[in-house]
NURO-325332 format. One line per field, with one value per residue (C-alpha): residue in one letter; x, z, y. Coordinates in Angstrom, 2 decimals, always signed. Each point is the difference from the previous one (the first is absolute). Layout:
// NURO-325332
residu	a,...;
X	X,...;
Z	Z,...;
Y	Y,...;
//
This chain:
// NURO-325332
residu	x,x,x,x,x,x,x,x,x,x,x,x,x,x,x,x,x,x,x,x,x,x,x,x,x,x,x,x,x,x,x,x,x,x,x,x,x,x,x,x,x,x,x,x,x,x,x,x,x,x,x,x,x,x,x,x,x,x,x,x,x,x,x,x,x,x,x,x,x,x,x,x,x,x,x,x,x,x,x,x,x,x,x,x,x,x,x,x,x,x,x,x,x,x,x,x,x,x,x,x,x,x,x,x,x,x,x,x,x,x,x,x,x,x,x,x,x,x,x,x,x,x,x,x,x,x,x,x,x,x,x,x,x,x,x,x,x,x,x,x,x,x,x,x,x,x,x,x,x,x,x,x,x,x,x,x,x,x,x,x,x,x,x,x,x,x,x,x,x,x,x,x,x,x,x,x,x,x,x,x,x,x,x,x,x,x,x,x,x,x,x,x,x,x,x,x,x,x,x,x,x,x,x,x,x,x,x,x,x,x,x,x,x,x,x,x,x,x,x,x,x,x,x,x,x,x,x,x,x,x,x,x,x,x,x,x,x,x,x,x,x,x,x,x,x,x,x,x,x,x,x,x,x,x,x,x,x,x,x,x,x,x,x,x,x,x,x,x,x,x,x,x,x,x,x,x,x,x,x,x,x,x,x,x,x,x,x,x,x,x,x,x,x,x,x,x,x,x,x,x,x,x,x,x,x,x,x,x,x,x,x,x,x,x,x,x,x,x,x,x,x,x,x,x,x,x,x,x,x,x,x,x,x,x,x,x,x,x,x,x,x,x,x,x,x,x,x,x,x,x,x,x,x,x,x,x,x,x,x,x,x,x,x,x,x,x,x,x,x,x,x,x,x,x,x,x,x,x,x,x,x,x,x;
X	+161.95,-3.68,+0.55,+2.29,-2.25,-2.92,+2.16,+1.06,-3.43,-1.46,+2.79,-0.91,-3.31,+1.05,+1.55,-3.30,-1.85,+2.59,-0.69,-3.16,+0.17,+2.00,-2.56,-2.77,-2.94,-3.66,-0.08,+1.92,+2.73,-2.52,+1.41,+2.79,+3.22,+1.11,-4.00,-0.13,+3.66,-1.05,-3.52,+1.63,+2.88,-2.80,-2.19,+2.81,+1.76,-3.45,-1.45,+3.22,+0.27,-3.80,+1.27,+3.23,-2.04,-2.52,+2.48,+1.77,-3.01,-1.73,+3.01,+1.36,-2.70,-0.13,+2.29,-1.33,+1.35,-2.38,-2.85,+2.33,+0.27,-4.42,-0.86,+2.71,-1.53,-3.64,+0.55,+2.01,-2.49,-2.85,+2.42,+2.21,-3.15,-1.40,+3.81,+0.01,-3.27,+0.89,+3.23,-1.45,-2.61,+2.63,+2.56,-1.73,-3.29,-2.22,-3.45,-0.88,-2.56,-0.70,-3.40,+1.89,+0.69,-3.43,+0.10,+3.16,-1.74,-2.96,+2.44,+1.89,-3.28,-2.59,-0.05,+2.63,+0.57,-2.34,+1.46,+1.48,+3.02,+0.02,+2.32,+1.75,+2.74,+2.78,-0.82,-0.33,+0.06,-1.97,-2.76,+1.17,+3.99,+2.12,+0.71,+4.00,+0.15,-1.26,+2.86,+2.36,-0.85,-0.22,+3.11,+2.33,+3.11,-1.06,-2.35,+1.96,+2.17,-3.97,-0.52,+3.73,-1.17,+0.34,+2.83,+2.20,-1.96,+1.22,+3.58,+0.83,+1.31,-2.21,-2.90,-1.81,-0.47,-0.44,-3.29,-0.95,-0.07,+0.87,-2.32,-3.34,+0.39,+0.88,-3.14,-2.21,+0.90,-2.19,-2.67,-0.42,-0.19,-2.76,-2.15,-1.39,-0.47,-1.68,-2.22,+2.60,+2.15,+3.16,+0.01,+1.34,+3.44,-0.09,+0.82,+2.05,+2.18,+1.39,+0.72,+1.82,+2.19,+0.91,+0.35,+2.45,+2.25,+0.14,+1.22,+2.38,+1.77,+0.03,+1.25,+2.51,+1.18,+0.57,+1.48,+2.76,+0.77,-1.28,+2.86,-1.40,-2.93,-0.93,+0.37,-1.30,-3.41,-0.08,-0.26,-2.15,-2.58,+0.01,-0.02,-2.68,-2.12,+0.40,-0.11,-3.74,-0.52,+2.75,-2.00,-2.80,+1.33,+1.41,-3.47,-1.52,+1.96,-0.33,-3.67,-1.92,-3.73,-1.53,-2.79,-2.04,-0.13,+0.55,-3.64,-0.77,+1.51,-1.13,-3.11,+0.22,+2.02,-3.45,-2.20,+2.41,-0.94,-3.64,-1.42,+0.01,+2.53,-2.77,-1.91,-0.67,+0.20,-1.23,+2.93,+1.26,+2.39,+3.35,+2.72,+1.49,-2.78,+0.24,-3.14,+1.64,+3.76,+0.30,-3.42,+0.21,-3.96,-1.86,-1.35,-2.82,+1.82,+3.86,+2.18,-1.85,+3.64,+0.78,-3.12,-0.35,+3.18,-1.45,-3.42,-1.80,-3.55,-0.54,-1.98,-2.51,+1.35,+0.91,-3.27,-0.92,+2.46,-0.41,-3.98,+0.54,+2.54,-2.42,-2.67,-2.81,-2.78,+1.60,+2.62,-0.78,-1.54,+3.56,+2.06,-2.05,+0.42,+4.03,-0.52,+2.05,+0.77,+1.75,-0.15,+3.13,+0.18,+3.42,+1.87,-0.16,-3.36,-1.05,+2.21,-1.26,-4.00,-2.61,-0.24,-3.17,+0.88,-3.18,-1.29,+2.31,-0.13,-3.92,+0.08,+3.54,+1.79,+3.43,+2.92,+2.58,+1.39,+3.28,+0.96,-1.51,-0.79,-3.64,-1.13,-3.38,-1.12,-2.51,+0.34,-0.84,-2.71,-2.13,-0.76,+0.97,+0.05,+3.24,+1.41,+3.05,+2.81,+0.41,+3.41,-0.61,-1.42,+0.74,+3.39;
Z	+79.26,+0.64,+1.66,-2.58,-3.16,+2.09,+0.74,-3.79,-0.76,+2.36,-1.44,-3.20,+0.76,+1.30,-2.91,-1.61,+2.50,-0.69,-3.64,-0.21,+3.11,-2.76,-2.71,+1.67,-1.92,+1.22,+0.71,+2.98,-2.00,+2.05,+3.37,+1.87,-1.26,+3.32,+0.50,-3.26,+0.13,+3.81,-1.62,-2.80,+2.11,+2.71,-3.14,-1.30,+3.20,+1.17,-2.92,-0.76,+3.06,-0.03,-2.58,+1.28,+2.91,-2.00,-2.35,+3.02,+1.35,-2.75,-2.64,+1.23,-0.30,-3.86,-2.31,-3.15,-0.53,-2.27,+2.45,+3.17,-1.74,-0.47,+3.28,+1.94,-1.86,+0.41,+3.72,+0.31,-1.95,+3.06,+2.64,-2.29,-1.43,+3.83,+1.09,-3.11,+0.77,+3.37,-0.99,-1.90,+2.30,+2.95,-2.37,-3.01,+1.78,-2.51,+1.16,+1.74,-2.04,+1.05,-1.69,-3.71,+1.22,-1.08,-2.88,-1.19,+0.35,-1.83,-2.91,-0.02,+0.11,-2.03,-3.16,+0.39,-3.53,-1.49,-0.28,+2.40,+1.02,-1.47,-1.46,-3.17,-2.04,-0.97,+1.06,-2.82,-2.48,-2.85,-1.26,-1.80,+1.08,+1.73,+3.28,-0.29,-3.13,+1.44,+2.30,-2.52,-1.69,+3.41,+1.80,-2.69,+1.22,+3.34,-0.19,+0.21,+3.05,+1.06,-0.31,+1.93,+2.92,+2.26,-1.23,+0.26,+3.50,+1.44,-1.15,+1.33,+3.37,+2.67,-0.92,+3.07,-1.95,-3.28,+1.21,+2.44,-2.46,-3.44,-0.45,+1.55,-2.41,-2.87,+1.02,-0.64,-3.53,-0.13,+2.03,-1.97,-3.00,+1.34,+1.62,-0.17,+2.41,-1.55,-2.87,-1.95,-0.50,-0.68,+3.58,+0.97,-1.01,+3.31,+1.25,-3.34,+0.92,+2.89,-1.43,-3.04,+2.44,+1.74,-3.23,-1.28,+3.27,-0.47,-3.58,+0.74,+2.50,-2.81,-2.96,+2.34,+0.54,-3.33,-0.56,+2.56,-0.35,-3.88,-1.93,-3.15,-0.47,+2.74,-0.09,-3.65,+1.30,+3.00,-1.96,-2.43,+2.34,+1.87,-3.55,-0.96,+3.48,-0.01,-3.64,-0.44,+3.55,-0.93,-3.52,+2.42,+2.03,-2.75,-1.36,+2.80,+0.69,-3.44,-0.05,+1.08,+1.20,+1.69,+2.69,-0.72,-2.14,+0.63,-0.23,+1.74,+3.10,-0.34,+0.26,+3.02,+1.76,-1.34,+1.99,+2.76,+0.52,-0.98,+1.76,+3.80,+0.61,+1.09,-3.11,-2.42,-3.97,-2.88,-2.16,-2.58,+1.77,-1.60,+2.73,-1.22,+0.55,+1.62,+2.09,+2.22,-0.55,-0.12,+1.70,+2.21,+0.32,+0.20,-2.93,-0.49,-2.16,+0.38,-2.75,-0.63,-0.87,+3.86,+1.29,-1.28,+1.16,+3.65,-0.81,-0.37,-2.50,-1.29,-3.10,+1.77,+0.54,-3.43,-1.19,+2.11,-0.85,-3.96,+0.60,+1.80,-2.73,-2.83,+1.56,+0.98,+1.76,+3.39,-0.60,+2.65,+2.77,-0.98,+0.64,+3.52,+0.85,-0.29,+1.12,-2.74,+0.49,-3.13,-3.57,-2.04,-3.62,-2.38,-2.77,+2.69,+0.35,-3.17,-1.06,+2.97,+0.12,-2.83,+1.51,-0.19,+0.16,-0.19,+3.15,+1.91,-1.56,+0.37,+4.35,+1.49,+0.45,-2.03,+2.70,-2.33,-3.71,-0.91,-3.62,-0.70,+3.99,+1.13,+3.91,+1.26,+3.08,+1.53,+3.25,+1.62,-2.87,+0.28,-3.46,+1.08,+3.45,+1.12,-1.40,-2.19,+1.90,-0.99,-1.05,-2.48,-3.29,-3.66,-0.33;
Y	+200.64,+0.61,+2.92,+1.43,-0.79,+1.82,+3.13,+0.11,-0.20,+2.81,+1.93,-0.24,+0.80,+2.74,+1.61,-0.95,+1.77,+3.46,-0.19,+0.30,+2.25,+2.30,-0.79,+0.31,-1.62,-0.32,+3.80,-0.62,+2.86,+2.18,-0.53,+1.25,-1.65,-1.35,-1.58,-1.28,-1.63,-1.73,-1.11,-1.36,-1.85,-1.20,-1.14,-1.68,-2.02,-0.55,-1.52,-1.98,-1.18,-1.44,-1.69,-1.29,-1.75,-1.53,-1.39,-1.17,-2.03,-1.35,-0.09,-2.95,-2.03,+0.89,-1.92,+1.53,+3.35,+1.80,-1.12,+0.79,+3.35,+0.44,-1.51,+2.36,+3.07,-0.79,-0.52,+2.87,+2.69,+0.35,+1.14,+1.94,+1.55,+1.02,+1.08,+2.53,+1.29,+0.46,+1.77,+2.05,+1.13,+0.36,+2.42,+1.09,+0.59,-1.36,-0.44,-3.51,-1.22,-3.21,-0.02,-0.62,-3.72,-1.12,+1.99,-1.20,-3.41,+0.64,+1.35,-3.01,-2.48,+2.87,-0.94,-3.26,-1.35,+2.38,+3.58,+1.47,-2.48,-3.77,-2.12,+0.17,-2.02,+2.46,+3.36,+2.25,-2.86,+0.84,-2.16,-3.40,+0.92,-2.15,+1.20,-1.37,+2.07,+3.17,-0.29,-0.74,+3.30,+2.05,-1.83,-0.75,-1.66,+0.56,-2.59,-3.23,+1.74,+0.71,-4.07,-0.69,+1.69,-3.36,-0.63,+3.16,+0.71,-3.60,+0.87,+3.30,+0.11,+2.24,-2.08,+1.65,+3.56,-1.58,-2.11,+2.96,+2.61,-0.65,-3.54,+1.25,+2.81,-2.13,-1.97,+3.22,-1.28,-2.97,+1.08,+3.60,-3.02,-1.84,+2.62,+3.77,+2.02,+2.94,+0.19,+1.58,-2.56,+2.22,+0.94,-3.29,+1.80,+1.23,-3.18,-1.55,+3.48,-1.61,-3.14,+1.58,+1.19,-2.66,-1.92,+3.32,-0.32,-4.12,+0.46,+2.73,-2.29,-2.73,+1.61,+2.08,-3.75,-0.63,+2.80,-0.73,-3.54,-1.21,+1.76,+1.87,-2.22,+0.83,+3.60,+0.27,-2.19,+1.86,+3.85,-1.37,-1.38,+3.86,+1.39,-1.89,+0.32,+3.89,+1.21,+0.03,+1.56,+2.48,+0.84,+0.24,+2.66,+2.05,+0.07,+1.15,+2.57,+1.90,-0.51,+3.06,-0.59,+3.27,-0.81,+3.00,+3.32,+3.26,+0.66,-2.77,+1.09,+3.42,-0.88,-2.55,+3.03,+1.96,-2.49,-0.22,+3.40,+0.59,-3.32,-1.30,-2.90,-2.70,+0.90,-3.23,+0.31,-2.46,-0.94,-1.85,-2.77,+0.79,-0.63,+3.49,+1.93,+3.27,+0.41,-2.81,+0.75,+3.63,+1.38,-2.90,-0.22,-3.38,-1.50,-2.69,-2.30,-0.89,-1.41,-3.60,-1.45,+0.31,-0.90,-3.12,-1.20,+0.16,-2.44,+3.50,-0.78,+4.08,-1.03,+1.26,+3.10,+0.40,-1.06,+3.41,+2.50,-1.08,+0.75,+3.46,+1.07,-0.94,+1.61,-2.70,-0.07,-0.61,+2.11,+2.76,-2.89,-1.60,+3.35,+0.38,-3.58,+0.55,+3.31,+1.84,+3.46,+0.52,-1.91,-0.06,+0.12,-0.06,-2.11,-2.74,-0.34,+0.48,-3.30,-2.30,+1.30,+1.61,+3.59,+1.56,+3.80,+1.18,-1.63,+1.47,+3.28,+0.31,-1.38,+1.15,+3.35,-0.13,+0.49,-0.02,+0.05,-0.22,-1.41,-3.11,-0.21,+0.31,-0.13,+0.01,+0.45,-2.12,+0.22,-3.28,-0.96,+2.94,+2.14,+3.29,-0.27,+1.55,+3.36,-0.25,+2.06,+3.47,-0.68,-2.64,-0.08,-0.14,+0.50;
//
């Protein structure tokens, strides 16, 4: 019987591993399908079966089987962690970077309790809100299945795949509720993703059950509760799907196919730091500041930086040591900075060549910091 419960569960890893081969998520859709479909089915087998033998050694010794369940996957994690890394250096050949293991403990001790990860009651709770009722208005009726987990996990029969797979991710639950991970504490959905899954396959299997074997009630309780735990996601979808929200203009992207052209690709521009900006999306030039509602979420301080790109704008004092300390080559000015920074157009107009003008779109070129040190190319101009 052993034997047979571990061959159902590699099996059904196994289809796990297929699926996502098909899917393809993490940018593995990039490979070859045969190389993606093996790393996925090694990834798979191999991590389930780490799991399968440390369930199978320490397990026993566990009565309680919520902390059977946390002790299995926090053994488990190191060696699955250095199998994946060595499977995907072996068939994806991504570099072997062994150097990021002290950085990903400095990011998980930098900052501890403070602001870049630290513990925190309810996730996205919001100030003064109960954490159960947040959940109530996010989960709906899926929350009390949510708080039967024990239960309907003892119950069903292959017990092996339920606690393997479907009760570490369910555990993701309670420890994306206590803890962030990221300064932005919406990206704990990353890991809350996982265990909405799991929680979405465990209530399938129970209202399918009372669909068969409760009579009407049954069925009648069992299509409300999907009705009920899919309408506002549906609504969701719909919305999203009529909504139209362009990422740039069409004279926004003529002129980053303008730069493109008229400036070297290692050259460096000062911008404002919209995430749709087209020095950076369309030119694809370097810029000195990038969109602050990114940075921050990796413990990046740019006040600084700010502090410095607001000056230069405005024109101070140590505006052109600033522009030579970045070393600028080329100063940006449109609707976009003018909302983020005071612009003083005349300072820039008096010291730097103008590259370019097109519409509301202003480029000077200061060449690495210097006032005139560089010719403008022949090509460019007011336009």
């Amino acid at each position: 019987m052993r034997w047979r419960r571990v061959s159902l569960e590699l099996l059904l890893l196994a289809c796990v591993g297929l699926i996502l081969g098909v899917l393809g998520p993490y940018r593995t859709g990039e490979a070859p399908t045969l190389l993606r479909t093996v790393y996925w089915l090694l990834a798979a087998l191999g991590s389930g079966s780490i799991g399968i033998a440390v369930d199978s050694v320490v397990g026993p010794r566990i009565r309680l089987f919520w902390v059977r369940v946390s002790v299995v996957a926090l053994v488990m994690t190191p060696p699955v962690t250095l199998y994946v890394y060595g499977l995907n250096a072996w068939l994806l050949d991504l570099p072997r970077r062994w150097w990021l293991l002290p950085q990903l403990a400095w990011q998980l001790s930098h900052s501890y309790g403070e602001s870049f990860s630290h513990w925190q009651l309810g996730w996205m709770t919001a100030r003064g809100e109960s954490p159960i009722a947040f959940w109530v208005r996010n989960l709906g009726v899926l929350l009390p299945i949510l708080a039967a987990a024990p239960w309907w996990l003892r119950r069903w029969p292959a017990r092996g795949f339920t606690l393997h797979l479907l009760a570490p991710c369910l555990a993701l639950f309670a420890i994306a509720n206590v803890y962030l991970f990221q300064p932005h504490a919406y990206d704990n959905l990353k890991l809350l993703f996982y265990a909405y899954l799991a929680l979405a396959l465990g209530a399938a299997r129970l209202l399918a059950g009372w669909w068969r074997r409760r009579g009407w009630a049954g069925r009648v309780t069992a299509a409300a509760c999907v009705l009920l735990a899919t309408a506002s996601g549906g609504v969701s979808v719909l919305r999203e799907s009529i909504l139209h929200w362009p990422l740039l203009d069409g004279d926004e992207v003529a002129i980053g196919m303008e730069l493109r052209r008229l400036t070297p690709p290692d050259a460096r521009f000062l911008t404002a730091d919209n995430h749709d900006h087209p020095v950076p999306i369309v030119a694809g030039r370097r810029i000195v500041l990038g969109y602050r509602g990114w940075l921050w979420t990796y413990g990046l301080h740019v006040a600084p930086v700010l502090a410095d790109v607001q000056t230069i704008y405005a024109g101070g004092e140590a505006a052109p040591l600033l522009l030579r300390s970045y070393e600028v080559d080329y100063v940006f000015i449109g609707p976009g900075e003018r909302r983020a920074f005071p612009v003083n157009d005349a300072f820039f107009a008096i010291r730097y060549p103008l590259l370019l003008e097109r519409g509301p779109f202003l480029v000077y070129g200061t060449y690495g910091g210097g006032a005139g040190g560089a010719k403008v190319p022949a090509s460019a101009g007011s336009q």
